[in-house]
N, C-alpha and C positions, 0 to 999 in steps of 0.2 A: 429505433425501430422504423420509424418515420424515413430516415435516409434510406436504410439498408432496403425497406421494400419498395423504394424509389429505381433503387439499384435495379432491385432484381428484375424490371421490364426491361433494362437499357443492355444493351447487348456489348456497347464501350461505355466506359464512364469511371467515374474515379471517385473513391470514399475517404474522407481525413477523416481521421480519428485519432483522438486527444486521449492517453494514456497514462494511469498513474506507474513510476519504477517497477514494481513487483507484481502488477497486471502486464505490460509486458514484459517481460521478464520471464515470467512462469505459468501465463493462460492465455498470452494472444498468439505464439508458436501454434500450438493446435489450432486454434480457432481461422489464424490467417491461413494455414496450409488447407484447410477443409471449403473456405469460403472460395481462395484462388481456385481449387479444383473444381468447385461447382459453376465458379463464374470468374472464367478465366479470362474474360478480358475486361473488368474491370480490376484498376488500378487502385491500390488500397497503400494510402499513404499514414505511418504510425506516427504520432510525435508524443515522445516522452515528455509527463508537465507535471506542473503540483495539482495539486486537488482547485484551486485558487484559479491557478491558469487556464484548464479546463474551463472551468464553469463561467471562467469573463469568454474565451473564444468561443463558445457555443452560443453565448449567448448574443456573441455581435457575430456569428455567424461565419465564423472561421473555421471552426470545426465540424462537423456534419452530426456524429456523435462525439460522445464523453463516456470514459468506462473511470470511475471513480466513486468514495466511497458515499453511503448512502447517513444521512440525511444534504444534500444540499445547501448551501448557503444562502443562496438565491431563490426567491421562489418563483421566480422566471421560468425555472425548470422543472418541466416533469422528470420523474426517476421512476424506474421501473428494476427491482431488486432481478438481481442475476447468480448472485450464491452467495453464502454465507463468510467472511472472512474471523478468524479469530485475533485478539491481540494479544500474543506470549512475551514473555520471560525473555532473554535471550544471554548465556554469560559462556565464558568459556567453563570447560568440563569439569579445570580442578578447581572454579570460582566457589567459594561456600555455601551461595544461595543455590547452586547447582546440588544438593543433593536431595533434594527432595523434588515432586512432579509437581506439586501447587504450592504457590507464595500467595498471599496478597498482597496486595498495596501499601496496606498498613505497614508491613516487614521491609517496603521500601523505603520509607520516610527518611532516613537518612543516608542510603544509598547511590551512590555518586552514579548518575546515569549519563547514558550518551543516545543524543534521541534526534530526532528528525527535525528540523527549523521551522519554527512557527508557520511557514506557508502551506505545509501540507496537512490535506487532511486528515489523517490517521495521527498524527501530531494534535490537531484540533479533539480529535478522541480519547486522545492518553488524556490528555489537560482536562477535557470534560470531565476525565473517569477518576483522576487523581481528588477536583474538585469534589466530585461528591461525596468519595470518601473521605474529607475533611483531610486530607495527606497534600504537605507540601515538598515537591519532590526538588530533590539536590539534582539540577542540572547543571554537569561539568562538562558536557562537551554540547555542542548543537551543529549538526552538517545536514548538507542538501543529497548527500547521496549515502544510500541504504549500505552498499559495498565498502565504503570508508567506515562506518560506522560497526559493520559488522570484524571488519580487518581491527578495529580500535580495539573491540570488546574480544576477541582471541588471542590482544595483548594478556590479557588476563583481570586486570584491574577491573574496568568499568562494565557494567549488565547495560543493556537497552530491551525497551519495547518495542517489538514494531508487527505488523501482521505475519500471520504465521508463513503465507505464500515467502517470504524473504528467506525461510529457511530453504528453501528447491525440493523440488522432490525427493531429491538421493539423501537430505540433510545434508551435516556437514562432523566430520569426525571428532574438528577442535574444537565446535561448541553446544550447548545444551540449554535446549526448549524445556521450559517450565511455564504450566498452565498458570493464569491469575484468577481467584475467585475470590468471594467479597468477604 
């Protein structure tokens, strides 16, 4: 907030911002097209990072903001929540776990998953969230990108969790969003 109302005196100027995969992907499109039109001659530079990377370049002051998820690692950093993301299910349509809308955790325990790599945070969130429900989850695949991940799990075999913005707006016709409750 800090940056952007720095911006908004400066009539040129230029904004980094440190973005997680599926923040841009499916909520900085509007947000950059809105902000360019009101302030169009500031220069707004996006860089796709983990959650991880974010939060070290802000804080040595490489990035201006960070749109990543909320609690922080660091308490270096103020956060200021921006909207709600959910973590879903994700398998192809004729996968079995696919026929019902809510699974829990528990019914993944032994479920060969394909999930995000330890540096991100939404990664950091499944792993908090598996822990406390006392479930140790079968990780068979682990990649840095949301898209690979998603092309693995419409092979058919493997489900992943990941936020729901990963499914896009339109969805996706090969696979299917199932809610997690406890």
């Amino acid at each position: 907030q800090s940056a952007i109302a720095e911006a908004e005196g400066l009539h040129r100027g230029a904004l980094t911002i440190g973005v997680l995969q599926t923040v841009n992907a499916y909520v900085m499109p509007e947000v950059v097209t809105r902000f360019v039109a009101r302030y169009s001659h500031i220069a707004i530079k996006l860089e796709e990072l983990s959650g991880q990377d974010i939060e070290r370049r802000v804080c040595d002051g490489q990035l201006d903001v960070g749109v990543g998820f909320d609690p922080p690692a660091s308490d270096k950093l103020e956060c200021q929540p921006l909207f709600e993301e959910d973590m879903v299910l994700i398998t192809a349509r004729r996968h079995r776990l696919a026929k019902h809308r809510h699974r829990t955790l528990a019914e993944l325990r032994d479920e060969p998953l394909a999930l995000l790599s330890t540096d991100f945070s939404a990664r950091r969130l499944i792993d908090d969230s598996f822990r406390k429900a006392q479930v140790r989850p079968n990780i068979a695949v682990e990649s840095n990108s949301i898209e690979g991940i998603l092309a693995t799990v419409r092979a058919g075999q493997l489900t992943t969790i990941l936020p729901r913005l990963a499914m896009g707006s339109g969805g996706d016709a090969t696979l299917q969003m199932v809610f997690l409750t406890n």
